[in-house]
C-alpha positions as CSV (number, residue, x, y, z in Angstrom):
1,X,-49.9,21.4,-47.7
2,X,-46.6,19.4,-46.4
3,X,-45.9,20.5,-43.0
4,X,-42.0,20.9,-43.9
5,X,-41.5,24.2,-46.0
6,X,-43.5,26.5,-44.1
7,X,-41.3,25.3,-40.7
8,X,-38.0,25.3,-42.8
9,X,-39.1,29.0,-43.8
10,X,-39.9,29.8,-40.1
11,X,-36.3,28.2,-39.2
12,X,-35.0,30.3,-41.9
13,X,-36.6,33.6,-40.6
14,X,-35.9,32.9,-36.6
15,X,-32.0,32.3,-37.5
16,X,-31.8,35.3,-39.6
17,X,-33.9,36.8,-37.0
18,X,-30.8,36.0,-34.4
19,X,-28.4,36.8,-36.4
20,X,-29.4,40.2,-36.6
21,X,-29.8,40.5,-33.3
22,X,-26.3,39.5,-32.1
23,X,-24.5,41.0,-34.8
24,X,-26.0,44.4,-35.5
25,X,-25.3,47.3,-33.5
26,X,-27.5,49.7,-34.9
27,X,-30.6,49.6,-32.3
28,X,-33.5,50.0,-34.8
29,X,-32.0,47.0,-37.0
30,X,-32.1,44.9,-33.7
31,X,-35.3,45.7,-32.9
32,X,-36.3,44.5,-36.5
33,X,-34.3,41.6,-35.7
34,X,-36.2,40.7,-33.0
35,X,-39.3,41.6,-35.1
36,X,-38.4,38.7,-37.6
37,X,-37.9,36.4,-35.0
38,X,-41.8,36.9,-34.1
39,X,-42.8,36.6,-37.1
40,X,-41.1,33.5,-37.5
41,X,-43.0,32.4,-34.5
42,X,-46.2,33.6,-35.8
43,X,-45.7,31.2,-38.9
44,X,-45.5,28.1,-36.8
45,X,-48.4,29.1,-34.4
46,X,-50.2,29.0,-37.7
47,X,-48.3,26.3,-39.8
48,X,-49.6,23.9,-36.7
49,X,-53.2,25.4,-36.2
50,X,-53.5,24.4,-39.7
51,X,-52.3,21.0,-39.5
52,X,-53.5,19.9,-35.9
53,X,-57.1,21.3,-37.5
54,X,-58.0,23.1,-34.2
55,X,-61.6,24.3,-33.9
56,X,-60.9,27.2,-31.9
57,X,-57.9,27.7,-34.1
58,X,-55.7,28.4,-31.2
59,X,-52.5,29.3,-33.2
60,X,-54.2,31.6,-35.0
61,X,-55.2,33.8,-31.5
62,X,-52.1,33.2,-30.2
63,X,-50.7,34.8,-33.9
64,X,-53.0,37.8,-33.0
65,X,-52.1,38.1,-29.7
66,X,-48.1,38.5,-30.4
67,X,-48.9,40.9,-33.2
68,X,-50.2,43.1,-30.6
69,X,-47.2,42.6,-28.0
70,X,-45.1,43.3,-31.3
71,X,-47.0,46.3,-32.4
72,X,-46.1,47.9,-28.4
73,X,-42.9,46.3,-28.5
74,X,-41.9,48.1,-30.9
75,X,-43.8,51.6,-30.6
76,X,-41.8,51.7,-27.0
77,X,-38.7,50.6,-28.5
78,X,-38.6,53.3,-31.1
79,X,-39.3,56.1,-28.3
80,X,-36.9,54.6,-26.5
81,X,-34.2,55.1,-29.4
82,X,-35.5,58.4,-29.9
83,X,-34.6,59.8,-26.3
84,X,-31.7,57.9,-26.3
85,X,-30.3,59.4,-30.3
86,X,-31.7,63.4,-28.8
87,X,-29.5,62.7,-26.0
88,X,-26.4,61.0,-27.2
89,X,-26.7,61.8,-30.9
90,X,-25.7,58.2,-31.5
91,X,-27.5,54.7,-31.4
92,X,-24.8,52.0,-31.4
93,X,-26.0,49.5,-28.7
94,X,-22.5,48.9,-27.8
95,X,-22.1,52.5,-26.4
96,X,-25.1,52.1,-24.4
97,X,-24.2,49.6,-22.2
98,X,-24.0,52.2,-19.2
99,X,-27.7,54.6,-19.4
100,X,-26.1,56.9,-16.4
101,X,-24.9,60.8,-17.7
102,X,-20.9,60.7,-18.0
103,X,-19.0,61.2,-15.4
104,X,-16.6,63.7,-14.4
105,X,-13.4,62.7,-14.5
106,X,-10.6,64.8,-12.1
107,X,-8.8,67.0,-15.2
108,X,-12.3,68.6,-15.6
109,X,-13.1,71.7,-13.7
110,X,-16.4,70.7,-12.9
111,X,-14.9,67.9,-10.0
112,X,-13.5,69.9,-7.8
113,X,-16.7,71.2,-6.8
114,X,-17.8,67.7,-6.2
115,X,-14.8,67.0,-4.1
116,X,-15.2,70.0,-1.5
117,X,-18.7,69.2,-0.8
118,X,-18.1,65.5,-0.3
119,X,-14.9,66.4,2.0
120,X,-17.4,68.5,3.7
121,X,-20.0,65.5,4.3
122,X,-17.7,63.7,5.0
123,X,-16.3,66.2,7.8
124,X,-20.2,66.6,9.3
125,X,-20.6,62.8,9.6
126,X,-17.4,62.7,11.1
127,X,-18.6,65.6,13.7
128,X,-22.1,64.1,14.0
129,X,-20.8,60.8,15.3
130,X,-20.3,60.7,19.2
């Protein structure tokens, strides 16, 4: 086997793999972006296990090994999208750059509430200092 079409395919897989991951904005595609991009990985671990003829075939562990952190990567990541669609009814990684509730803006009644009982924090401080 020529050591050159398995790690084009690999390069192949990887930049796909990244594309997806910068472009997308769906979470669930990213996350099977980023799977791609281990995969890719996992196909040179074992490319070179095969070539270098390593008798404790280390590539081929390693390949294991990273299947597993995949197989938890992505079991937490989907829970993760899960709580996130329940509470926001949306998934677009660009509206999620900020996790925290929304905040209330002054036009809502809901603030003014919050305003009298930091004025009135801010008056006990005020009395508790000598």
């Amino acid at each position: 086997m020529h050591l050159a079409y398995p790690t084009i395919v690999a390069a192949l897989l990887f930049s796909v793999g990244v594309y997806g991951v910068l472009a997308r904005r769906n979470a669930i595609l990213v996350l099977m972006s980023v799977e791609l991009m281990l995969n890719a990985v996992n196909l040179n671990l074992v490319t070179f296990d095969v070539w270098y003829q390593d008798r404790l075939h280390g590539g081929q562990v390693l390949t294991l090994f990273i299947i597993v952190i995949a197989a938890a990567e992505i079991g937490l990541g989907l829970a993760i999208v899960l709580l996130v669609f329940r509470n926001r009814q949306n998934v677009d990684v660009d509206r999620l750059r900020a996790l925290s509730e929304r905040e209330t803006s002054p036009a809502e009644p809901d603030a003014q509430p919050a305003k009298a009982e930091q004025a009135e924090r801010a008056e006990a401080v005020e009395e508790a200092a000598p």
